[in-house]
N, C-alpha and C positions, 0 to 999 in steps of 0.2 A: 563345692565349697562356695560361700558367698563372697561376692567380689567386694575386697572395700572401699569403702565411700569417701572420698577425702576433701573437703571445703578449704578453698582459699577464697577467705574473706579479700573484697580490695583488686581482684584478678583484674582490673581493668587500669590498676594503677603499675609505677614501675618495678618494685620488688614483687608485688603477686601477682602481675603477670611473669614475671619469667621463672618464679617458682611452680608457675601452675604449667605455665610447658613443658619444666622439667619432668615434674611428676608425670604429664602427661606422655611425653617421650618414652617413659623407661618404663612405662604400661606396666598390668599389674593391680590396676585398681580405677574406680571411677573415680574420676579428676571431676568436680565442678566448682565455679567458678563466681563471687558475686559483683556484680556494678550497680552504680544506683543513677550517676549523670551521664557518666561517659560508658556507654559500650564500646570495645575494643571493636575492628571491623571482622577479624579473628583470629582466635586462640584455639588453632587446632585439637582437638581429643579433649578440648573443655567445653562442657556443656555451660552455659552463661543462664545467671539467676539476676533477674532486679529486685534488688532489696533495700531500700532505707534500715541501714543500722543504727541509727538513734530512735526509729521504732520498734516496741517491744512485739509487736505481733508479727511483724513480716523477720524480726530474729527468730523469732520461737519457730515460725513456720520453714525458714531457710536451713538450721541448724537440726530439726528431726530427722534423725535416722543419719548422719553424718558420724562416722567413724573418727575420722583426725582431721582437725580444723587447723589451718593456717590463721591467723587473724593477722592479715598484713592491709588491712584497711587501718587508716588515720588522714587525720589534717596534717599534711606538712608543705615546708616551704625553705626559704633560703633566711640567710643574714639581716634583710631588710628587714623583713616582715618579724623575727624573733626580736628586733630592736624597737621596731616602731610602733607590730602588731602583737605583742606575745599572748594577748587571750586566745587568740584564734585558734591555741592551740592543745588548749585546756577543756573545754566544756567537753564539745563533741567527741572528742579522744577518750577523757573520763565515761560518756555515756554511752558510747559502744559498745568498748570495752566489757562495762560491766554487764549490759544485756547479752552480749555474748557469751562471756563467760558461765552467768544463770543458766544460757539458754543449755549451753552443752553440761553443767550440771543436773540441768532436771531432765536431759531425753538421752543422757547415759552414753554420751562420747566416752571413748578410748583415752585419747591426747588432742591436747592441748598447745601448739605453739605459738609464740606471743615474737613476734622482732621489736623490740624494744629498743635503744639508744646506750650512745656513753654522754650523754652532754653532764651527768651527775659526777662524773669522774673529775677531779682536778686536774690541772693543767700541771704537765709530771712531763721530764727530761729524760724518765728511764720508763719502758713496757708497763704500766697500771694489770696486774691481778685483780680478778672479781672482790677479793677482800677489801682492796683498796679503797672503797667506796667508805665513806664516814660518813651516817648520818647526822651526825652533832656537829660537822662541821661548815661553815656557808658554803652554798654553792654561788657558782659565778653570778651574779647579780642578772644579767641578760637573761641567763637559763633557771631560772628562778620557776617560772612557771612550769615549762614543758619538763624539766627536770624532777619536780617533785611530782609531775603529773604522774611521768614515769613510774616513778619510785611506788607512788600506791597504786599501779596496775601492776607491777612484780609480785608486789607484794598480794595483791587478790586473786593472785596465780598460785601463787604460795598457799595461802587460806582455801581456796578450789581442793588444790593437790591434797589436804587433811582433812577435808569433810567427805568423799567425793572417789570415787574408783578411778576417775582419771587422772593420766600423769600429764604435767604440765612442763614446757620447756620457755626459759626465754632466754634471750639472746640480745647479748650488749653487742651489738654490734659495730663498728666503725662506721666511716663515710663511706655511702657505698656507688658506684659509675656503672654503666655500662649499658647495654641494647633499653632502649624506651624510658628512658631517665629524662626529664624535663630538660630541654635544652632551649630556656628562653632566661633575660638576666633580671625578672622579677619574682619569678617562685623557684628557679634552680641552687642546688646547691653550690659548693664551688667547684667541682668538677664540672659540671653540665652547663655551667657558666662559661667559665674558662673554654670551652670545646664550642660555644658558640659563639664567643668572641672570634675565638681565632680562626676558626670557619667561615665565618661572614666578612673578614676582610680582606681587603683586598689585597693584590701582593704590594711588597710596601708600606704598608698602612701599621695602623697603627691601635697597640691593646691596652684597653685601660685597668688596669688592678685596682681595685678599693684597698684604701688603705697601705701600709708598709708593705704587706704580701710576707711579711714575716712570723704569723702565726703557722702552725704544723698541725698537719692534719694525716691521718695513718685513713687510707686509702684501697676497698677491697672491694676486686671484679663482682658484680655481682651473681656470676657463676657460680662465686667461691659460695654464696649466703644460701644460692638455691642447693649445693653440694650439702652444707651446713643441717639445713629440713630435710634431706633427704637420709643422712646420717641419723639426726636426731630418731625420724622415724623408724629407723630398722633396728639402731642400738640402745637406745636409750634405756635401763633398765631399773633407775629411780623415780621414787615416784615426782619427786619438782627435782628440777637441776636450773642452775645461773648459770651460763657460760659467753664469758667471750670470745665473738668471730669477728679478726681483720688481719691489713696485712704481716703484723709484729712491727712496721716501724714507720713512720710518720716526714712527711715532705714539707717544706716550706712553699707556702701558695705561690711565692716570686720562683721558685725552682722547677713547680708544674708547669706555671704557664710557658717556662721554656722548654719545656722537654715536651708538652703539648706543639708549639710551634715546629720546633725540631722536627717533631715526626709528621707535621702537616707537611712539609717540606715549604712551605712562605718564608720567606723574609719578612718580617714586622716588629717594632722597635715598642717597647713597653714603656708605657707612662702609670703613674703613680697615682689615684686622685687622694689626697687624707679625708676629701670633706665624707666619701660617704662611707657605709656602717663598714665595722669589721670585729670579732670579736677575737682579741690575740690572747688565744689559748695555746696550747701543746699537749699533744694527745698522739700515745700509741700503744699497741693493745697486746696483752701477754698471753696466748690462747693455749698456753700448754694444758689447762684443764680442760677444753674440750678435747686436744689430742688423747687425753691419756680415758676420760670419759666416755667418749663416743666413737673415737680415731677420726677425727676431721682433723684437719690444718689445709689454708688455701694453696693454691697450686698455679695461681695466674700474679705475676707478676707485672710491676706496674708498667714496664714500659711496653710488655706484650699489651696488656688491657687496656693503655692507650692506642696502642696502634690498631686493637682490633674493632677497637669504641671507633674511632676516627673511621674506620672502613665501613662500619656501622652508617654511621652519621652522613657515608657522602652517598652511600646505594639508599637512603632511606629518607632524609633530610634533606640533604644539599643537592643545591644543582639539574645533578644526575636524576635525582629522586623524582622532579618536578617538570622532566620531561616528557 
């Protein structure tokens, strides 16, 4: 029988690489893997492809003969850069997207998986359902761009899945942490922020929060997202499905960065800045339809996924790492 071929677009970034080690783990099929700046130093059982995805020749030629394509390649970044920079995150995102998707339309991929976002979602006090999303309604001004950018790549997922023998999956997914996640405080998100504040100081010392630290945010291992592709791949039996993957309930940023410190075991006393960005939303994710769709629900909870992120971070990152 022929082995199948699986692409993860992005494999050198933080969700498709740990997607592509998962796949690669659980063998069963060739795992390969694309970068275009940063090659990883290695991703075991993936074979690594250099491709620019905003060019249409080196897509067409990456995506031949590929059975299931992850596309977990994008532009992304933190709070600053959606405030200060939000094109950055429209152009390139739109034109990968859709040369990939061409590309596995016209050489006759299987499936299709897209990680997609919730930033389209309203700021909601109870679990948001995939329904929840209103397109007649504004979206948050800050998310204006990358949100609607979203919204027409779901949607050429959608349009793919009805011209097209493949099945396409996307996934709203939460905020996601965990092994190879940017942990620096200009392009991290607020996870990966917060884990390098409070790692880099000293005992004593002192964290600063942007902003109230009162915006919530629903928070999920990124084990649970690679579990999530790995499900979609084996059950999915529609031909497009929407689903949401996170943890079902959402944290206040001032309550991570203590339960981050917590488990670092530091003493260090939080200070507040107002002046810089913060966007105070509230967000948490209702994923009973992927349970009952595919049988996914996450399994890493947040204070294990901190403490296993922070073990992460000191054999890898800190210190220890740099000896």
């Amino acid at each position: 029988m022929k082995k199948k071929k699986i692409l993860v677009c992005g494999a050198s970034g933080f969700v498709g690489r740990n997607v592509a080690e998962r796949l690669a783990e659980r063998g069963g099929a060739a795992v390969y893997g694309s970068y275009f700046k940063n090659r990883p130093a290695s991703v075991s059982g993936v074979r690594m492809i250099k491709a620019d995805l905003t060019n249409a020749r080196d897509v067409s030629e990456l995506v031949a003969g590929m059975d299931v394509i992850v596309q977990a390649a994008a532009t992304t970044s933190g709070a600053r850069d959606i405030v200060s920079r939000p094109h950055i995150h429209v152009t390139d995102n739109a034109v990968m997207n859709s040369l990939i998707f061409r590309a596995a339309h016209e050489h006759g991929a299987a499936h299709v998986i897209f990680p997609s976002c919730t930033v389209m979602y309203p700021s909601s006090a109870i679990p948001l359902r995939e329904s929840d999303f209103d397109a007649n309604a504004a979206m948050h001004a800050n998310y204006f761009g990358v949100g609607w950018t979203k919204v027409y790549i779901e949607k050429m997922c959608e349009f793919y899945s009805r011209i097209g023998a493949a099945k396409y999956t996307v996934v709203r997914h939460s905020n996601v942490y965990g092994p190879h996640d940017k942990y620096d405080l200009e392009r991290s998100h607020v996870f990966g922020a917060t884990v390098a504040k409070v790692m880099g100081a000293p005992q004593g010392g002192v964290v600063v929060v942007w902003g109230e630290g009162t915006e919530e945010r629903d928070l999920m291992h990124v084990s649970d997202l690679a579990a999530f592709v790995e499900a979609a791949i084996d059950r999915q039996e529609g031909r497009f499905e929407l689903l949401n993957a996170g943890l079902g309930t959402s944290i206040a940023v001032r309550d991570l960065v203590k339960k981050v410190i917590s488990h670092s075991g530091k003493e260090l006393t939080i200070i507040f800045d107002r002046s810089k960005p913060t966007i105070m939303t509230r967000l948490c994710l209702d994923v009973e339809k992927a349970k009952k769709t595919i049988g996914w629900e996450p399994r890493v909870s947040l204070d294990e996924g901190i403490k296993s992120t922070l073990r992460w971070y000191g054999e890898n990152i800190g210190p220890a790492a740099r000896r």
